[in-house]
C-alpha positions in Angstrom: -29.5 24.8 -57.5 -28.3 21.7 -59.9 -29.4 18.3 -58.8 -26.9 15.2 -60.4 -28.8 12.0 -60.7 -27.0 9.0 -58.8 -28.0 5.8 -56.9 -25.8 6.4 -54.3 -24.7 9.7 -53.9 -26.7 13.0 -53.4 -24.6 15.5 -55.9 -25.6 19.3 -55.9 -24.2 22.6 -57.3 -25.9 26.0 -55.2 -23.9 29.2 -55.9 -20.1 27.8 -57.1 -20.8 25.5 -54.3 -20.5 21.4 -55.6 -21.8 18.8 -53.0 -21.1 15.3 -53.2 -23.0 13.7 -50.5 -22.7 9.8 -49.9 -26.0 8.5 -49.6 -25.4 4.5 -49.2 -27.5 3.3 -46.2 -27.5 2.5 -43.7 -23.7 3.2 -43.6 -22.4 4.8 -46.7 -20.5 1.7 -47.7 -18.0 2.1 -50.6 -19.6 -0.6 -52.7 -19.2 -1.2 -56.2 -21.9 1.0 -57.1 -20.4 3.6 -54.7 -17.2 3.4 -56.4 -18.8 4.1 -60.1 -20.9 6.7 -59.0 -18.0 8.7 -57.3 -15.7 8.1 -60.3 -18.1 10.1 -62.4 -19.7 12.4 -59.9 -16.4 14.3 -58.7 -16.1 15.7 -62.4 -18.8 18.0 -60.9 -15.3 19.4 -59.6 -14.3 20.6 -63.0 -17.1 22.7 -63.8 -16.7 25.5 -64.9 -19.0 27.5 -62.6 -17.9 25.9 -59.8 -15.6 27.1 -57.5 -15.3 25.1 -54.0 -16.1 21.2 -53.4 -17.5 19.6 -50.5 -17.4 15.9 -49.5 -20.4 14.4 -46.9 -22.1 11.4 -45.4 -24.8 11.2 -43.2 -25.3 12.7 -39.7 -23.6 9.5 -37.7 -22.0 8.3 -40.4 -19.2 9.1 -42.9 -18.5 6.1 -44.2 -17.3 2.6 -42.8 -15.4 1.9 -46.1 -16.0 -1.0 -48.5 -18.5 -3.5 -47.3 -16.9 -6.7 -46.3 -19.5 -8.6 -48.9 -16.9 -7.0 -51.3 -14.4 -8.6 -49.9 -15.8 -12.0 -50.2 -16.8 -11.2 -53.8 -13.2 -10.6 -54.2 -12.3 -13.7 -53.3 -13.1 -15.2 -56.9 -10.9 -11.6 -58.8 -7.7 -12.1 -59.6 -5.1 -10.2 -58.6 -5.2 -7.9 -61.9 -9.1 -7.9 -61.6 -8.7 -6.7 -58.1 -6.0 -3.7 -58.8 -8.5 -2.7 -61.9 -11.5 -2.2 -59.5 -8.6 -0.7 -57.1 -8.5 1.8 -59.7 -12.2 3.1 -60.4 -12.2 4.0 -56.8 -8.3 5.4 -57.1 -9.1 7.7 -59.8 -12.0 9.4 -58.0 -9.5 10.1 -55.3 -6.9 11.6 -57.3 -8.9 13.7 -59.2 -10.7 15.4 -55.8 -6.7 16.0 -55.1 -5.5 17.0 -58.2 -8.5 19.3 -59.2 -7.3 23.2 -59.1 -11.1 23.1 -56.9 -10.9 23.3 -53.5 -12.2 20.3 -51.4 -13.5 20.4 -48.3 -14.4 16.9 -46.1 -17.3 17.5 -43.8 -17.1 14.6 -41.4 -19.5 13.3 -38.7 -20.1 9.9 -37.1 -17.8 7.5 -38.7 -15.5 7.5 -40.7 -13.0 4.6 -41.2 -11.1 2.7 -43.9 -12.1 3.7 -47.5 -14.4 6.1 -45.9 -10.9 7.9 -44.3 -9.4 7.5 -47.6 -11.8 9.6 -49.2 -11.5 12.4 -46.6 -7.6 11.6 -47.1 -8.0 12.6 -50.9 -9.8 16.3 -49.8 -7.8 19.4 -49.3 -9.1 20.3 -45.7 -11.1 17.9 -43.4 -13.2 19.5 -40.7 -14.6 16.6 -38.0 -17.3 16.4 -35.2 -15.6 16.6 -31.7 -16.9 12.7 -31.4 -16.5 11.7 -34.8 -14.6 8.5 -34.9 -11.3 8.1 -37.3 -9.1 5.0 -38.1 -8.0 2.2 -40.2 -9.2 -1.2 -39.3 -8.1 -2.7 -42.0 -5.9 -5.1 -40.0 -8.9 -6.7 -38.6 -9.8 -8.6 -42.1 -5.4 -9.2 -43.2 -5.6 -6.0 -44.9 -4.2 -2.5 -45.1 -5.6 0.2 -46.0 -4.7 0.4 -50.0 -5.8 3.5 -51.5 -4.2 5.8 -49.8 -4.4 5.3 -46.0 -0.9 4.7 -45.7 0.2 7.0 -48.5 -1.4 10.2 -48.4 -2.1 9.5 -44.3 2.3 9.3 -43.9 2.2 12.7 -44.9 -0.4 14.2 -42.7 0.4 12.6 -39.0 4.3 11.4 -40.0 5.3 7.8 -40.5 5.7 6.5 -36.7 1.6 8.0 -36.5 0.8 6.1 -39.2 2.2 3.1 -38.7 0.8 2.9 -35.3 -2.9 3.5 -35.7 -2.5 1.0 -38.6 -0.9 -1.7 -37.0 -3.1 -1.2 -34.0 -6.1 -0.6 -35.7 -6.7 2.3 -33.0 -9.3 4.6 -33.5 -9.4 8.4 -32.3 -12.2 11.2 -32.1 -12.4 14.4 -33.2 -10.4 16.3 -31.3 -7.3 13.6 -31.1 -8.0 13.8 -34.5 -6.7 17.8 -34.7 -4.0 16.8 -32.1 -2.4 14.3 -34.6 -2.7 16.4 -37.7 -5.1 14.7 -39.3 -8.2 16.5 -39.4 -7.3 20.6 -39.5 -10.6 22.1 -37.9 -12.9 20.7 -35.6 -17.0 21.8 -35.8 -19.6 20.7 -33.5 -21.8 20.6 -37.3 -19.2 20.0 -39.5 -21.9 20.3 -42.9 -22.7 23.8 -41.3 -19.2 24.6 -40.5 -17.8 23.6 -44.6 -20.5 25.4 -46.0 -19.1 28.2 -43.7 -15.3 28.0 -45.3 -16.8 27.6 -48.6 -18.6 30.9 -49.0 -15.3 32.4 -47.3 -13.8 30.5 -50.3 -15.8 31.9 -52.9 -15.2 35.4 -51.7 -11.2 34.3 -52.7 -8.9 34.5 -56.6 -9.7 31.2 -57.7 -6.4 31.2 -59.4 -4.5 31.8 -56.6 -5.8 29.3 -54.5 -6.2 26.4 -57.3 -2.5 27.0 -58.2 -1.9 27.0 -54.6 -3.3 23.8 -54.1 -1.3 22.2 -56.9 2.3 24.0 -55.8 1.9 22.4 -52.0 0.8 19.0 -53.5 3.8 19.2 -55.5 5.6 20.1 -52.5 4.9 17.2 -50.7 5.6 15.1 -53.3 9.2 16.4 -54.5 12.3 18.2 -53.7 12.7 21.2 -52.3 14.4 23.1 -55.9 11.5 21.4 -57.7 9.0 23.0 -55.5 10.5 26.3 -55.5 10.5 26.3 -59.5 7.0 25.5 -59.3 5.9 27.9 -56.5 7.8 30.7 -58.7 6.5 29.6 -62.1 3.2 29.9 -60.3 3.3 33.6 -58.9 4.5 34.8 -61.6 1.4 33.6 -63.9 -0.8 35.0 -61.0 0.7 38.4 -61.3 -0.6 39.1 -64.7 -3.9 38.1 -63.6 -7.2 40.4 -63.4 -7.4 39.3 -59.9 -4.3 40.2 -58.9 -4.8 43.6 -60.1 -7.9 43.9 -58.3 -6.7 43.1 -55.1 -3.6 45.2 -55.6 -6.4 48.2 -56.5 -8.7 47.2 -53.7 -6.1 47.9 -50.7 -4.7 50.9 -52.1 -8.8 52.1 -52.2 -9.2 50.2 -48.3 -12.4 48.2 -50.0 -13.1 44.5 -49.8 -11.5 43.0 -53.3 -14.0 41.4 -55.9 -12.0 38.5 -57.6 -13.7 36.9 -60.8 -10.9 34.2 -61.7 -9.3 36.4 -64.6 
């Protein structure tokens, strides 16, 4: 196993399996130093041997989201200052969702604001029945700005959205599934993501990164531009190895082995 060295962050790789593990105490607040060491710790993403992400926090914690000391140190950033900091922390979050990596949000306790965000950002979040979900944002005259209203529009629909923000209501784990924004729901979430990833790792690599990027796409275009791309990818998939493979393993009724050729 590969240990990364951060302040605040515990980053492993075990068998194509990358951790990134926020390790802030007492409540995994996105501080400054939170924010740098995430911006350079989810390359671990990219490697090449690996082939499934997962994002953590602590047992009852997630995250609670940028401290509100950051806040007051904000007070004295202009408004460019403020949108280049905006950014560090923006960039980490783009590129967990624009890797061709898998990422998988393991959450328990809390997990609100930036911490939310984060999980936002992840390709499949799996909660704690009592894990505890929202955007209080409202509470200080904010909203949530990296992605709690854009990427979270697209998971629980706009009249969702705008009502757990305004109302700064939060919801468990299971309300959580209801709404559509967690997808699976694990009495040990760490145990249960591990779980998905080896199933993961068992998968073409191919197939699902360019799956990944085609639904992305999806959400974010029209319907013809989507359909180019979903095309444009199966048709590089079907001159894969893997393809072949698993083309050769049901005729032969044996499990497929996929190496990401």
């Amino acid at each position: 196993m590969a240990e990364y060295a951060f302040d605040t962050l515990d980053v492993t790789v075990d068998d194509g399996v990358a951790t990134v593990r926020l390790a802030n105490p007492p409540v995994n607040a996105i501080s400054q130093d939170v924010r740098a060491d995430l911006s350079d710790a989810v390359a671990v993403f990219d490697e090449d041997d690996v082939r499934v992400g997962i994002v953590a926090g602590g047992d009852d914690v997630f995250s609670v989201g940028a401290d509100v000391g950051l806040f007051e140190t904000a007070r004295d950033w202009t408004t460019a200052e403020f949108r280049t900091n905006s950014r560090v922390l923006g960039r980490a979050f783009e590129r967990i969702e624009t890797t061709e990596t898998p990422v998988l949000a393991a959450i328990d306790g809390t997990c609100v604001g930036g911490g939310l965000e984060l999980a936002l950002a992840c390709d499949v979040r799996i909660a704690a029945p009592d894990a505890t979900l929202g955007f209080p944002e409202h509470n200080i005259g904010l909203i949530p700005g990296l992605g709690g209203c854009s990427r979270f529009v697209h998971l629980v629909g706009p009249g969702r959205a705008k009502d757990m923000i305004f109302s700064g209501d939060l919801v468990d784990g299971e309300r959580a599934r209801e709404i559509g924004l967690v997808e699976r729901v694990a009495d040990d979430p760490d145990a249960a993501a591990r779980e998905y990833a080896a199933d993961l790792l068992d998968g073409p690599p191919q197939a699902i990164g360019l799956a990944k990027r085609v639904v992305n796409e999806a959400r974010d275009s029209d319907l013809r531009t989507a359909g180019l791309l979903e095309s444009l990818a199966q048709s590089t998939l079907l001159s894969t190895a893997d393809h072949d493979e698993g083309v050769d393993a049901f005729r032969e009724d044996r499990d497929p082995e996929f190496t990401g050729e």
